[in-house]
MIDOSE-1310 file (N, C-alpha, C; in nm, 2 decimals, decimal comma, always signed):
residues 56
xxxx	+0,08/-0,12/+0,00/+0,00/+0,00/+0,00/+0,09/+0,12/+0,00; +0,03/+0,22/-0,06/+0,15/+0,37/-0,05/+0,05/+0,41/+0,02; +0,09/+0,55/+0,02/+0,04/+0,65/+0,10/+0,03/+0,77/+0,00; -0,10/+0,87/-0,02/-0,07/+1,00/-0,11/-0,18/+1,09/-0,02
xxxx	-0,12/+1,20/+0,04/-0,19/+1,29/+0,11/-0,26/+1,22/+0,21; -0,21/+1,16/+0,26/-0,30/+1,16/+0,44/-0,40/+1,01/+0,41; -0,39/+0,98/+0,26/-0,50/+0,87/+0,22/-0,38/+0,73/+0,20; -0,45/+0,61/+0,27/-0,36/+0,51/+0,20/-0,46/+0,43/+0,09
xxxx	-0,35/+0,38/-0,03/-0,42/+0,35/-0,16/-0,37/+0,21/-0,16; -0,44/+0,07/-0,16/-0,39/-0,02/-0,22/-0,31/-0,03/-0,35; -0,27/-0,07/-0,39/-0,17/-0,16/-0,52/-0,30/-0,24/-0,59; -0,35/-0,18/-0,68/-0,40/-0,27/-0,75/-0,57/-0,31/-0,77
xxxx	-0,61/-0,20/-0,69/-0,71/-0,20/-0,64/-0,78/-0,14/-0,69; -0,91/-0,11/-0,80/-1,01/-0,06/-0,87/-1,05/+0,04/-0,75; -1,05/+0,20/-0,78/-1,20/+0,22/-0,71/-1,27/+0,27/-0,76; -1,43/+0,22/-0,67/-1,56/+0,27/-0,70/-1,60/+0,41/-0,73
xxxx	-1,69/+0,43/-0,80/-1,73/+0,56/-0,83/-1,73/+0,63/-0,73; -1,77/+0,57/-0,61/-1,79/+0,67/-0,47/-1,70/+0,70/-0,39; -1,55/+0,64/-0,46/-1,44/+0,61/-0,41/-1,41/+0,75/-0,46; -1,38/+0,73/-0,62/-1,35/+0,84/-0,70/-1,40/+1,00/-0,68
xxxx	-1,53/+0,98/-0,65/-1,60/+1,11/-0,63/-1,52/+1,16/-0,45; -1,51/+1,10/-0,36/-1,47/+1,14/-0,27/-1,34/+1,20/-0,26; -1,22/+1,15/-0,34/-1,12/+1,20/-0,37/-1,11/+1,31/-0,43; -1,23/+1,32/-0,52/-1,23/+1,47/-0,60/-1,26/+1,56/-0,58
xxxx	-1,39/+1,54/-0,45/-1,40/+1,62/-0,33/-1,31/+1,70/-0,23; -1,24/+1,59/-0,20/-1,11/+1,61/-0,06/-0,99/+1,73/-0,13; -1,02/+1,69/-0,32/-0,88/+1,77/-0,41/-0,95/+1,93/-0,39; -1,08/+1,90/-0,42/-1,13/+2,04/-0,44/-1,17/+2,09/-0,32
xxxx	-1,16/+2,04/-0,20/-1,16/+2,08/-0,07/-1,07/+2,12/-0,06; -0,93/+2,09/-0,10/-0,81/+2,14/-0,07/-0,75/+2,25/-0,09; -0,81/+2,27/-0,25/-0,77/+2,35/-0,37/-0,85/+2,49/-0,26; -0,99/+2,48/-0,24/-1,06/+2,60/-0,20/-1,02/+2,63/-0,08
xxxx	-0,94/+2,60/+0,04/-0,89/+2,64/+0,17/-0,76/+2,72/+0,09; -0,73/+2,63/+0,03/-0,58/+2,73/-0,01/-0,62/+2,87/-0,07; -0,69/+2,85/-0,13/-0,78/+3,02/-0,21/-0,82/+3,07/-0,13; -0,89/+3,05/+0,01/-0,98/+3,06/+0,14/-0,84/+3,22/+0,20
xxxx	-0,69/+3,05/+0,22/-0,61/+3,15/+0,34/-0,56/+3,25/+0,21; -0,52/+3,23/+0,08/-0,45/+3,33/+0,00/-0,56/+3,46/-0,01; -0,66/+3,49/+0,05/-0,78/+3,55/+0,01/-0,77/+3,63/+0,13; -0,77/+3,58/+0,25/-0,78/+3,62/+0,42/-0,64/+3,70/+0,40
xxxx	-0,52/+3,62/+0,34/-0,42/+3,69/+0,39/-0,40/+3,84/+0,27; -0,47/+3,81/+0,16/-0,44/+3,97/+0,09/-0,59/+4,06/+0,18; -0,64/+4,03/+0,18/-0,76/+4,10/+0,23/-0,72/+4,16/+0,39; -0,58/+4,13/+0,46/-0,57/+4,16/+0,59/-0,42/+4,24/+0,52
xxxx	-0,34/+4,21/+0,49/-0,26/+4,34/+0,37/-0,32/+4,46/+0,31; -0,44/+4,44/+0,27/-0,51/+4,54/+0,23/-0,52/+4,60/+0,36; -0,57/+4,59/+0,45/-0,64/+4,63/+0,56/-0,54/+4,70/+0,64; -0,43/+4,67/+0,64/-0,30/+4,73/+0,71/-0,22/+4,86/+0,61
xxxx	-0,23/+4,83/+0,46/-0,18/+4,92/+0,40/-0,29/+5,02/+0,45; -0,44/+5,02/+0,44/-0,54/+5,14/+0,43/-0,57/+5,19/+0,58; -0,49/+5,15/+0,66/-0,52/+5,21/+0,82/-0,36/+5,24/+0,87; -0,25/+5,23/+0,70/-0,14/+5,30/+0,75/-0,15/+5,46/+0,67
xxxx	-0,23/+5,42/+0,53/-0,25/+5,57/+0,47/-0,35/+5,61/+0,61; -0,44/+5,60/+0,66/-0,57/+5,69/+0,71/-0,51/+5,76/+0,84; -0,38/+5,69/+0,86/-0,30/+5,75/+0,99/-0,20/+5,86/+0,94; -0,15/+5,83/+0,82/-0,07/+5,94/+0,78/-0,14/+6,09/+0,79
């Protein structure tokens, strides 16, 4: 068995549609937190540049 992301995969082992769909879930789960924190962290950069102009 290997290992890929936190999931262990048999050798050789067909999976089910529901197998399939859940992985492509967990990818696009993953894909959207990463957009989530790259989004929180420009949006809190913004927020520091515009409360360094409003102090100037």
């Amino acid at each position: 068995m290997s290992e890929k992301r936190g999931q262990t995969i048999s050798q050789g082992k067909t999976m089910t549609a529901d197998q399939q769909r859940i992985q492509e879930l967990e990818a696009r789960l993953r894909k959207v937190e990463r957009e989530k924190d790259i989004l929180k962290k420009a949006s809190s950069l913004l927020m520091s540049e515009f409360l360094n102009t409003c102090r100037e």
